[in-house]
C-alpha positions as CSV (number, residue, x, y, z in Angstrom):
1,X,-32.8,-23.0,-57.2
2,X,-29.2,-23.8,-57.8
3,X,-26.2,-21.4,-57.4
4,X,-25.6,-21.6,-61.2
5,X,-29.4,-20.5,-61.7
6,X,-29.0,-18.2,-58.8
7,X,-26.5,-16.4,-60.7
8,X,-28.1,-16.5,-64.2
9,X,-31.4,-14.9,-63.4
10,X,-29.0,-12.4,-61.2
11,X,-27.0,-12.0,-64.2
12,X,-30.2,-11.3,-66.8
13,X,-32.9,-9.5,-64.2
14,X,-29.9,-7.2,-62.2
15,X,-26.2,-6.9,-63.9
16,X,-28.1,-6.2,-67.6
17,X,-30.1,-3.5,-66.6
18,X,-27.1,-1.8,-65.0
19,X,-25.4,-2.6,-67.7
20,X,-27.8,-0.6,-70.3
21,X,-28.1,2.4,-67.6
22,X,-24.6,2.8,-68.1
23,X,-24.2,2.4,-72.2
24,X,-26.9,4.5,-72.1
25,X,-25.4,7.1,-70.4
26,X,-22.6,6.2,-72.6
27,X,-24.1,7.4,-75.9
28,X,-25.7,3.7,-76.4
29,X,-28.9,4.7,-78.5
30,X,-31.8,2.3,-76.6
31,X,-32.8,0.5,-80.1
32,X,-29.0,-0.8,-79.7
33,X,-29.2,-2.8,-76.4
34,X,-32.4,-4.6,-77.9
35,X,-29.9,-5.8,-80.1
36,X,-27.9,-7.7,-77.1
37,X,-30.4,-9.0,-75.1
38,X,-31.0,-11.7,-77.5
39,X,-27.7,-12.7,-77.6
40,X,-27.9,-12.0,-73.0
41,X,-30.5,-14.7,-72.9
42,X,-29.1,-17.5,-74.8
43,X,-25.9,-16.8,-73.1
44,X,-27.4,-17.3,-70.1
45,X,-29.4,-20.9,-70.9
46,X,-25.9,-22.0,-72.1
47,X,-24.6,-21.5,-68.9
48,X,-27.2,-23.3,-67.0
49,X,-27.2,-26.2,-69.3
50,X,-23.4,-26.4,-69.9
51,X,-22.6,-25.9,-66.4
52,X,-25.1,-29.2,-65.7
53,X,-22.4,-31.1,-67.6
54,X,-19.2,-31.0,-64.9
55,X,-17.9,-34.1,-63.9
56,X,-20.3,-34.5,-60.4
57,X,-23.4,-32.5,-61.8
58,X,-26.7,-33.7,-62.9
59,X,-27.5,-32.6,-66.6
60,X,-30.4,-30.2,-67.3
61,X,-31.9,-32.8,-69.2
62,X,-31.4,-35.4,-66.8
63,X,-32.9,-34.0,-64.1
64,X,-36.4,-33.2,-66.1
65,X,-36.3,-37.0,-67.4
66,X,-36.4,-38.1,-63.7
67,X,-39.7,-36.2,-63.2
68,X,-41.2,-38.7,-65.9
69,X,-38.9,-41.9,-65.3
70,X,-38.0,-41.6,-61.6
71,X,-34.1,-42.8,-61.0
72,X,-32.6,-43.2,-64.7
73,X,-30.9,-46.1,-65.8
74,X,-27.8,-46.0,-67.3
75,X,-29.0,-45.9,-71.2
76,X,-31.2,-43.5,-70.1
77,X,-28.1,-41.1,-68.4
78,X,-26.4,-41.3,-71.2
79,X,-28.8,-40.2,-73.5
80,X,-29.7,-37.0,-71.4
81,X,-26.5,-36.2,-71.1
82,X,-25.5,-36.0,-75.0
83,X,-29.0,-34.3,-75.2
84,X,-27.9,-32.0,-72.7
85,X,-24.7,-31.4,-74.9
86,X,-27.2,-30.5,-77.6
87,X,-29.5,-28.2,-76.2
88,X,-26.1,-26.7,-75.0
89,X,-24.7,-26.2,-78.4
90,X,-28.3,-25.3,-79.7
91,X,-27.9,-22.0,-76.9
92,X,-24.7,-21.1,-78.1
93,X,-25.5,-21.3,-81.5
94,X,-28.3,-19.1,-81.3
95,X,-26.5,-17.1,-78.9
96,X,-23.9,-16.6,-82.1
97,X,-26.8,-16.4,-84.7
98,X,-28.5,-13.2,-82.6
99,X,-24.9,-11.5,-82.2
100,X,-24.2,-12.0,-86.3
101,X,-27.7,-10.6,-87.3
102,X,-27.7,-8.0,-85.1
103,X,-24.1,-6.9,-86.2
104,X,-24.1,-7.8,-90.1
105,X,-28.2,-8.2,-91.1
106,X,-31.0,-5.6,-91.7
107,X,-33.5,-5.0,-89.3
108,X,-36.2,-6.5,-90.6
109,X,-34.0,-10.3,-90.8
110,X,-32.9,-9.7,-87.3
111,X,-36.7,-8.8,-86.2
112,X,-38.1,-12.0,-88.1
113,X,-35.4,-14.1,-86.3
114,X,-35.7,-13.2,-83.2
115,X,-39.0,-12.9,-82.9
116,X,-40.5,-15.6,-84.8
117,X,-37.8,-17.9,-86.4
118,X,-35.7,-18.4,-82.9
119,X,-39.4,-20.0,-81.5
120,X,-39.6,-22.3,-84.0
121,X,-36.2,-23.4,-83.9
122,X,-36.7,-24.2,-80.2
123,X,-40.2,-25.6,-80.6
124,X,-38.9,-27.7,-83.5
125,X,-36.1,-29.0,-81.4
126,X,-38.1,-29.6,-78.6
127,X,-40.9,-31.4,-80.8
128,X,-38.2,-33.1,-82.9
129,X,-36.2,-34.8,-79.8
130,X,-39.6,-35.6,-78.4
131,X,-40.4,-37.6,-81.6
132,X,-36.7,-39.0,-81.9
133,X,-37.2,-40.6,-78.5
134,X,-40.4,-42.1,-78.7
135,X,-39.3,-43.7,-81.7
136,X,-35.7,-44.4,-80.3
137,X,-36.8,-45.6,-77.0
138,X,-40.2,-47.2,-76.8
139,X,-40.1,-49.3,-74.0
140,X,-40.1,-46.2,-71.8
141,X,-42.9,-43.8,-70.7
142,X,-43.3,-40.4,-72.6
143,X,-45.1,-37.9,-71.5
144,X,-46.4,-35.8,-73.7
145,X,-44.5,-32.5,-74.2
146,X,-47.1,-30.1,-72.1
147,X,-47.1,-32.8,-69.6
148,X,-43.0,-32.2,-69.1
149,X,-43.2,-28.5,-69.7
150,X,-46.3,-28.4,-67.1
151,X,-43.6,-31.0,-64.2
152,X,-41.0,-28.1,-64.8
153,X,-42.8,-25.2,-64.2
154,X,-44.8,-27.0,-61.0
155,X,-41.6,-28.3,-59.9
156,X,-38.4,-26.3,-60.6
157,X,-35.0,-27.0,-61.8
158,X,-34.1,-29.5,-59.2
């Protein structure tokens, strides 16, 4: 796991729950915090992703394409990085979306969003960019979706 994961999952699984022990004790009601973590989490996936963009880093996206394609040629790099850039900007986005409806929307809009619309919008781009490519690039391989989700969780964010 790299430093920048490393300090993500640190940041979600030990800083938030301190975090809401002390708000708490702050006069935080509980049904607030569910309110942030939302907005915690896609935070957090913008980091990892962004961060994979620095000049001398491998992009997030790159680095599951080579579990299909094996060394990526330059086309290829270029592609994952921009789609890298997107899925970045897709985190933030949402990141921004869950921070307005939990300050400005009822309940019930925040509730649908985050726990139903927020899924689609990821399966969608996920399905949607899966689509794009096979259309866009057809002289590579393409595994299908599961197949890539099934390399990730076998093999890690290398």
């Amino acid at each position: 796991m790299g430093l920048r994961v490393g300090v993500t999952v640190f940041l979600v699984l030990v800083v938030y729950p301190l975090a809401s022990r002390y708000l708490l004790s702050h006069g935080w009601a509980a049904g607030q915090l569910s309110f942030v973590l939302p907005v915690v989490v896609y935070c957090a996936l913008f980091a990892v992703f962004a961060g994979t963009l620095r000049p001398g880093r491998t992009p997030m996206i790159s680095r599951f394409a080579r579990m299909e394609q094996g060394e990526l040629n330059e086309e290829l790099s270029a592609y994952t990085r921009r789609l890298t850039a997107v899925w970045s900007a897709f985190f933030l986005g949402m990141a921004a979306l869950a921070a307005g409806l939990a300050a400005w929307a009822p309940l019930q809009v925040w509730y649908v969003h985050t726990f139903f619309v927020s899924y689609a919008l990821i399966a969608a781009l996920f399905l949607g960019e899966y689509l794009y490519r096979r259309w866009r690039y057809p002289n590579y391989r393409h595994a299908p979706p599961w197949e890539l989700l099934r390399n990730v969780i076998k093999q890690g964010l290398r």
